[in-house]
C-alpha positions as CSV (number, residue, x, y, z in Angstrom):
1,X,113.3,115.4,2.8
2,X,114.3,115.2,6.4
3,X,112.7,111.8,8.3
4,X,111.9,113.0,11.7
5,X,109.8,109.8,12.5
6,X,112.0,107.2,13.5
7,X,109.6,105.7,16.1
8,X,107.1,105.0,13.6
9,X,109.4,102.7,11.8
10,X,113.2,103.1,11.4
11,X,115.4,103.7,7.7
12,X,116.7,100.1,6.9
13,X,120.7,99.9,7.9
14,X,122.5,99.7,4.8
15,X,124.5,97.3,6.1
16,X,121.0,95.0,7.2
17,X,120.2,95.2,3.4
18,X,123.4,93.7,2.5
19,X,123.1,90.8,4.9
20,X,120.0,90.1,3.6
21,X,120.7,89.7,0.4
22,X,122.0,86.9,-0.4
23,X,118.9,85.0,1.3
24,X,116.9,86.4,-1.3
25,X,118.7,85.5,-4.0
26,X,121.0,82.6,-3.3
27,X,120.2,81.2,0.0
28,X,116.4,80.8,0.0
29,X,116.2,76.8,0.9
30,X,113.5,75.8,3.6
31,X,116.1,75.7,7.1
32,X,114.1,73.1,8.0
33,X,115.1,70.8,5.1
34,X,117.8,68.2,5.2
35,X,120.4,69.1,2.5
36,X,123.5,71.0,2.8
37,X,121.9,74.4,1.6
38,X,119.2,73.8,3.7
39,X,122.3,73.7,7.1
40,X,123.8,76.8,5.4
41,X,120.2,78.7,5.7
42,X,119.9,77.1,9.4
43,X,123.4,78.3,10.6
44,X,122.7,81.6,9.4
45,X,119.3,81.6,11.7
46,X,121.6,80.5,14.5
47,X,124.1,83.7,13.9
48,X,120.5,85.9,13.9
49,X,119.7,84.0,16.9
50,X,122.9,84.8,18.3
51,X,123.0,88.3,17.5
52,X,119.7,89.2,18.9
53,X,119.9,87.6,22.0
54,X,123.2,89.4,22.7
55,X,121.5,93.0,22.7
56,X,119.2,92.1,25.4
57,X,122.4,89.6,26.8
58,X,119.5,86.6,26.5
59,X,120.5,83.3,25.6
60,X,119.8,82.1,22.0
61,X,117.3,79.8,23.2
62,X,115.2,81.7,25.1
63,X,114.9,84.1,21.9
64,X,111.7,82.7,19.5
65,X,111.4,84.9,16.3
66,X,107.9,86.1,15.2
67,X,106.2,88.2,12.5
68,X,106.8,92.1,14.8
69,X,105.9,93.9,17.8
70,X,102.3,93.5,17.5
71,X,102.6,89.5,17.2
72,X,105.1,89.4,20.2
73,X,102.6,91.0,22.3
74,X,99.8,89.2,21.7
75,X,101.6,85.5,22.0
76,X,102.3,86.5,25.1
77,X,99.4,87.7,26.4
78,X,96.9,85.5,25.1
79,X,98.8,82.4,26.5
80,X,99.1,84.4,30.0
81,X,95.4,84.9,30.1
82,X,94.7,81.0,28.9
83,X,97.4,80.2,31.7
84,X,95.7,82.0,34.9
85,X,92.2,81.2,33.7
86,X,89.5,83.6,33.5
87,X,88.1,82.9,37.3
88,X,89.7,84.3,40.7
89,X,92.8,85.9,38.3
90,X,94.0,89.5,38.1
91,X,95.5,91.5,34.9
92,X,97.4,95.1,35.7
93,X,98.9,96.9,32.3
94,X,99.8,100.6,32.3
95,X,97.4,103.6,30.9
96,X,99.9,104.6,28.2
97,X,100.6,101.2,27.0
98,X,100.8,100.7,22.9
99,X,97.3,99.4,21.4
100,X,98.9,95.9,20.4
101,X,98.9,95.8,24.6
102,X,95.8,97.6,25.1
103,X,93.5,96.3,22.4
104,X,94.3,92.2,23.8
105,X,93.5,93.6,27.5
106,X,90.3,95.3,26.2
107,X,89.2,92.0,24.5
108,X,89.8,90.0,28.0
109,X,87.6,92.0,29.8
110,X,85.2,91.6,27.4
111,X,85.1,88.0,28.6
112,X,85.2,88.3,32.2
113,X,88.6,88.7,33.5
114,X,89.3,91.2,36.0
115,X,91.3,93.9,34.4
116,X,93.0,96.9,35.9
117,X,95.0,100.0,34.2
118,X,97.8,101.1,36.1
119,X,97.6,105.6,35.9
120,X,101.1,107.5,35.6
121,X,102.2,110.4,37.2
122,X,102.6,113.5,35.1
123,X,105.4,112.8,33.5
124,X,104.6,110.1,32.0
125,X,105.4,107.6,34.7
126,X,104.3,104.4,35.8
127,X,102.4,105.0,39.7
128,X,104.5,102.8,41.1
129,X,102.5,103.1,44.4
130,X,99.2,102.4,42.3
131,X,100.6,99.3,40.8
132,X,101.6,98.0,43.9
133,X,98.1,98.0,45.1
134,X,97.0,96.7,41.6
135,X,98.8,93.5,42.5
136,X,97.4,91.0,44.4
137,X,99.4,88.0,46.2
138,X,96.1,86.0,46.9
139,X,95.5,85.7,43.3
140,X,97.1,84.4,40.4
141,X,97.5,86.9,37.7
142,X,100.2,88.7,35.4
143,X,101.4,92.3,34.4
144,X,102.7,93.7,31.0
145,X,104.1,97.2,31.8
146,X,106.1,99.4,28.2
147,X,109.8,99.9,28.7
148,X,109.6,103.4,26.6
149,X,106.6,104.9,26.1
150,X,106.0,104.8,22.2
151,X,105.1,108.8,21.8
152,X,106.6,110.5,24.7
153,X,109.6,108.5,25.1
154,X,109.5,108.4,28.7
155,X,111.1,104.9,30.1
156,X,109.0,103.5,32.9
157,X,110.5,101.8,36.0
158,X,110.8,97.9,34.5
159,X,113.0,97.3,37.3
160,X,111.1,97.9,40.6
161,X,107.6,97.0,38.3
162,X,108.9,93.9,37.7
163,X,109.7,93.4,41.5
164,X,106.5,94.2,42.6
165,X,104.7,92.1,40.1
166,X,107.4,88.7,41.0
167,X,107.4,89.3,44.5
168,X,103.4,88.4,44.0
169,X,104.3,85.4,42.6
170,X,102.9,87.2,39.1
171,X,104.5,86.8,35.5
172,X,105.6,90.0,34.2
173,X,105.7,90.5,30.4
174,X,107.5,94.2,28.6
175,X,106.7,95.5,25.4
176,X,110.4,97.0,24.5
177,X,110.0,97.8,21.2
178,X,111.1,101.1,21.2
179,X,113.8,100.3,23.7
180,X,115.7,97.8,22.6
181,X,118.8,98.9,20.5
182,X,117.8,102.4,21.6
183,X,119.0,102.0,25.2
184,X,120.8,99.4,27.4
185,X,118.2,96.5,28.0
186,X,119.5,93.6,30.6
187,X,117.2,90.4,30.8
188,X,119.8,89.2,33.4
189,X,119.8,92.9,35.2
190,X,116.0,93.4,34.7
191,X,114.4,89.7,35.0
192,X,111.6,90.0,33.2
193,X,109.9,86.7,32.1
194,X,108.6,87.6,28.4
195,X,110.0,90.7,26.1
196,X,108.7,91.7,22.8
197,X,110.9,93.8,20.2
198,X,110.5,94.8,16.9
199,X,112.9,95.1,13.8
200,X,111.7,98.3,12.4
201,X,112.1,100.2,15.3
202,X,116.3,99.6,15.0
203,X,116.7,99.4,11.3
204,X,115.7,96.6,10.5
205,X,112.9,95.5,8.5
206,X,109.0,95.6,8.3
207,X,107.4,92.3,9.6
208,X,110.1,91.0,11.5
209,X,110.6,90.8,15.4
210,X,111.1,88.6,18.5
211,X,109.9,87.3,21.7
212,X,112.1,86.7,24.5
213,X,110.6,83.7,27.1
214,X,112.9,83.5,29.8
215,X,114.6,80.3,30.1
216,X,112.0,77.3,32.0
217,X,109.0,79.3,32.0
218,X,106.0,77.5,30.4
219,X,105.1,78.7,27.1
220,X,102.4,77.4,24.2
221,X,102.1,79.1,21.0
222,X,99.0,81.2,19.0
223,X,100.2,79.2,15.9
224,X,100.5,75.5,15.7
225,X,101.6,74.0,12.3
226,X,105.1,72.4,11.9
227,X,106.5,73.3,15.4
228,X,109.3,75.9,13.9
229,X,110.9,77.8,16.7
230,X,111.3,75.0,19.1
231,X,107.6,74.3,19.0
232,X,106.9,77.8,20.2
233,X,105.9,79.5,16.8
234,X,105.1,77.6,13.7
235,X,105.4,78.9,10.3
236,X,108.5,78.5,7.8
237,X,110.6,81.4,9.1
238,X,111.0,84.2,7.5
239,X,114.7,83.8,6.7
240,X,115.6,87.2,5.0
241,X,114.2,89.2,7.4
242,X,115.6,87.2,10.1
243,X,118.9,87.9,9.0
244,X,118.3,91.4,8.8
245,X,117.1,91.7,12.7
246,X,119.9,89.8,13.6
247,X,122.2,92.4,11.8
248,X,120.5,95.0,12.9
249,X,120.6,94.3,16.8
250,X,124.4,93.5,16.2
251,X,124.8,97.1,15.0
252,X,122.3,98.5,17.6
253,X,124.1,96.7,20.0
254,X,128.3,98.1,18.6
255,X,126.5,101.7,18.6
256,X,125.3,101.0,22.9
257,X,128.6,99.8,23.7
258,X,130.7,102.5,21.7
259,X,128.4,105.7,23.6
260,X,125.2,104.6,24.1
261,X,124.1,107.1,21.2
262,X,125.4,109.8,22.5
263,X,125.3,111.7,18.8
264,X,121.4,111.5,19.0
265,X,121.1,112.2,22.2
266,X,123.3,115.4,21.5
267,X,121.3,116.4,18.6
268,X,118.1,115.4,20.6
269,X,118.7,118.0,23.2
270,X,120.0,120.7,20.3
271,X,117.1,120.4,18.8
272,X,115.2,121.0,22.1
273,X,117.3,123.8,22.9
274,X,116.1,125.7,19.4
275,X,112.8,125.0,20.3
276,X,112.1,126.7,23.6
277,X,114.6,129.6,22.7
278,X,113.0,130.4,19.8
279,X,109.5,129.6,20.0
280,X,107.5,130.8,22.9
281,X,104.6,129.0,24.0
282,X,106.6,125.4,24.1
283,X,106.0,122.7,26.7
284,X,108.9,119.9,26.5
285,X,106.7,116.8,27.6
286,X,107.3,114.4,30.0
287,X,110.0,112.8,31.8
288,X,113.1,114.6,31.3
289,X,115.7,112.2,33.7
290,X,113.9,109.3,32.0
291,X,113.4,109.0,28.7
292,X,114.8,107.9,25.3
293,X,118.0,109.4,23.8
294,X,115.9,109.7,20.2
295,X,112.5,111.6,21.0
296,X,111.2,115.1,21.4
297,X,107.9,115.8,22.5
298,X,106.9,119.0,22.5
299,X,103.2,121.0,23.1
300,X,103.0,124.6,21.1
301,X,100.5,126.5,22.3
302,X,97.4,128.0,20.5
303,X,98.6,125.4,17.4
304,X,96.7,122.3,16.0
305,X,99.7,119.6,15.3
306,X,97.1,118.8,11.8
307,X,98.0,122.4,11.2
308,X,101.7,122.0,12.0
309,X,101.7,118.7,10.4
310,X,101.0,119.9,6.8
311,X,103.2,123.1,6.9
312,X,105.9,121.1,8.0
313,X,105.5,118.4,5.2
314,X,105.3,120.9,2.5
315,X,108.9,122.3,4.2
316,X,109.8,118.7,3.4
317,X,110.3,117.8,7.2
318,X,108.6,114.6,8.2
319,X,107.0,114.1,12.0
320,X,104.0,113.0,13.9
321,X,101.4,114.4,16.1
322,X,102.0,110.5,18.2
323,X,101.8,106.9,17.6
324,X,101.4,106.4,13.7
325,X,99.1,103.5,14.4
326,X,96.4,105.9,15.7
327,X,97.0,108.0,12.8
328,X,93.5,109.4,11.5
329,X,92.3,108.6,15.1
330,X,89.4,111.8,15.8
331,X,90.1,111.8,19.7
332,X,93.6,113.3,21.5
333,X,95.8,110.3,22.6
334,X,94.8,108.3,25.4
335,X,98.7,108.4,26.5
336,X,98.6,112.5,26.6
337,X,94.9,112.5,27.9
338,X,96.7,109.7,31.0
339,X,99.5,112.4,31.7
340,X,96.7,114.8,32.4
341,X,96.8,116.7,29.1
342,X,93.9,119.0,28.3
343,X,92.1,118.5,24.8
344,X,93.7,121.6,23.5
345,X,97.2,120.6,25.0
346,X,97.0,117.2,23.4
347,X,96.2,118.3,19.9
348,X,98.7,120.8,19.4
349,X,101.6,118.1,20.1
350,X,104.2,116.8,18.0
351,X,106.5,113.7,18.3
352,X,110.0,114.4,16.6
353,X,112.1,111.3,16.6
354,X,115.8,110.8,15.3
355,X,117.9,107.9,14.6
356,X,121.5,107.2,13.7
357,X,121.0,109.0,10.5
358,X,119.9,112.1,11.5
359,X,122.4,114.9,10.7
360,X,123.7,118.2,12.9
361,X,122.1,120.1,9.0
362,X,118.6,118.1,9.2
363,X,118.4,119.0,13.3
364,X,119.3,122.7,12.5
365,X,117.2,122.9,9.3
366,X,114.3,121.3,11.0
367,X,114.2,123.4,13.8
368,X,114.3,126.5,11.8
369,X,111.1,124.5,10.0
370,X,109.2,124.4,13.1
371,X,109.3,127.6,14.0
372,X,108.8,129.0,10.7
373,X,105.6,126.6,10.4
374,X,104.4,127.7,14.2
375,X,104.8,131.6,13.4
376,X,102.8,131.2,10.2
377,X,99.9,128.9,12.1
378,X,100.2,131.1,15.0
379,X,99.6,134.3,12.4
380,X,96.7,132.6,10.6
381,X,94.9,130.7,13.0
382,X,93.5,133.4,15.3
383,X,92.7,133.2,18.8
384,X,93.2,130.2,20.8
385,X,90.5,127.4,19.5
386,X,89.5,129.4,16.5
387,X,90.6,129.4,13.0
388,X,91.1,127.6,9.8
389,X,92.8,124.3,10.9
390,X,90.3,121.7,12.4
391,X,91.2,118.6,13.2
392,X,89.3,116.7,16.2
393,X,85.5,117.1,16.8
394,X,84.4,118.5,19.8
């Protein structure tokens, strides 16, 4: 089987499993006890601490471990939106943001606040110009705008957003999940106030992840209990797992140093090259200055992705038509429906995305896979909205 899915959630490092180990089976004292196993559990969260805050070159205290991605997110942008008050404020997010960002927007609205999408240019792009006439000085207000885009892989401009939302005198939140330990992130560089990340998305586990709060920002948590995490998330933490993102961004962060993943990137743009000279009717999707080194997203004409999808998985190669959390979703993606995709454009996509495992074989065998599966869809399918494979109502 060839894994071609890595932005839906990552192989566990082999290396992560082995760090975690021991806190499963030897190690598995409360930290916030008082005896000596107890420390030994407590130092270790310290050396996570350490280790994650040194892939986004943070400083350990400003890092506050939570439950994933999705948690981050939320924590954030629930205590922005309790902190600027429903009346007189302003919220700006991005059209292609993830759902665990668009879904908590959504439900402010819902109550009154005043809340504004940001469009992207065609390739993927924040509107940088849109956003800046989003923002508004005279009001208080906040903006959360992706790092890299979850199905297109197209990085947004974090930098000058972030800019344009401080100069205002707004907070500015990321989601980073599927940028951090893929490509240089730089709180210090990029001063962002709040950043989420996510273990899975860098080999580590499943239900694991972390905020970043910038150092003398306010902050009050969504869960109050025992005041774990320096009162900012309560819970007894999730020690295993902990351990595991903190071996996993100091991996991530060896592999950025060493060549900044040039191996995927290599056998990204291989890959690529395969496609569009042996398939005709490919469209290579979005930004291609700005983007991840891992992710391929490509548009095959007169081909529903459902269609694709299945042959593929029976050729034993494993991929995605976009985000796996709106798999089963009957409606194209609202971030290829943003980028000005028609309905037939959007449901004939696929999202192919490596990781450090992938192989030169799996990237030549896949390819061959694809364009195997397209010819047979292609043969079968008929004319150009017509044919066996069916997917989305009208």
């Amino acid at each position: 089987m060839i894994y071609l899915d890595s932005n839906a959630t990552s192989q566990i490092h082999p290396e992560v499993v082995e760090a975690m180990m021991p806190y499963l089976t030897e190690h598995w004292h409360n930290p916030s006890s008082g005896y000596r196993s107890a420390r030994t559990v407590r130092d270790a969260l310290s050396t996570a601490r350490e280790q994650v805050a040194a892939l986004i070159n943070a400083h350990p205290d400003e890092i506050v471990f939570t439950g994933g991605g999705t948690e981050s997110n939320n924590m954030t942008l629930k205590w922005l939106a309790r902190h600027v008050g429903r009346k007189e404020s302003k919220v700006v997010t991005g059209a292609t943001e993830h759902s665990a960002v668009l879904r908590p927007c959504e439900a402010m609205a819902a109550v009154g606040y005043d809340v504004s999408m940001c469009s992207v240019q065609g390739d993927g792009r924040l509107s940088l110009d849109q956003l800046s006439e989003l923002v508004d000085s005279e009001r208080p207000g906040f903006a959360s705008v992706m790092w890299s885009n979850n199905e297109t892989g197209v990085t947004h401009p974090v930098a000058e957003a972030c800019a344009v939302v401080k100069e205002a005198g707004w907070a500015f939140h990321t989601d980073a999940i599927q940028a951090v330990g893929k490509m240089p992130v730089d709180v210090r560089e990029v001063p962002v106030d709040y950043l989420s990340l996510s273990g899975h998305k860098f080999h580590a586990p499943k239900g694991v992840g972390a905020l970043y709060v910038r150092q003398g920002l306010r902050f009050e948590p969504m869960l109050r209990g025992g005041g774990q995490e320096s009162e900012r998330r309560s819970g007894t933490e999730n020690v295993p797992f902990i351990i595991g993102l903190g071996k996993a961004a100091e991996i991530m962060k060896g592999e950025l140093d060493r060549d900044g993943h040039a191996g995927v990137r290599q056998r990204r743009d291989r890959f690529e090259d395969r496609l569009v000279s042996e398939i005709g009717g490919v469209t290579l999707n979005g930004s291609r200055e700005h983007r991840a080194a891992n992710i391929i997203h490509a548009s095959f004409d007169h081909c529903e992705a459902a269609g694709l999808l299945i042959l593929l998985d029976e050729a034993g190669v494993q991929c995605s038509a976009g985000s796996a959390c709106m798999t089963g979703k009957q409606q194209p993606s609202h971030v290829q429906k943003a980028m000005g995709f028609s309905d037939e454009k959007a449901r004939s996509s696929l999202r192919i995305s490596l990781s450090l495992f992938t192989t030169d074989e799996e990237v030549e065998e896949a390819a061959s896979a694809v364009a195997a599966a397209v010819a047979k869809l292609r043969s079968v399918q008929g004319p150009p909205g017509v044919g066996p494979v069916v997917v989305y109502g009208s």
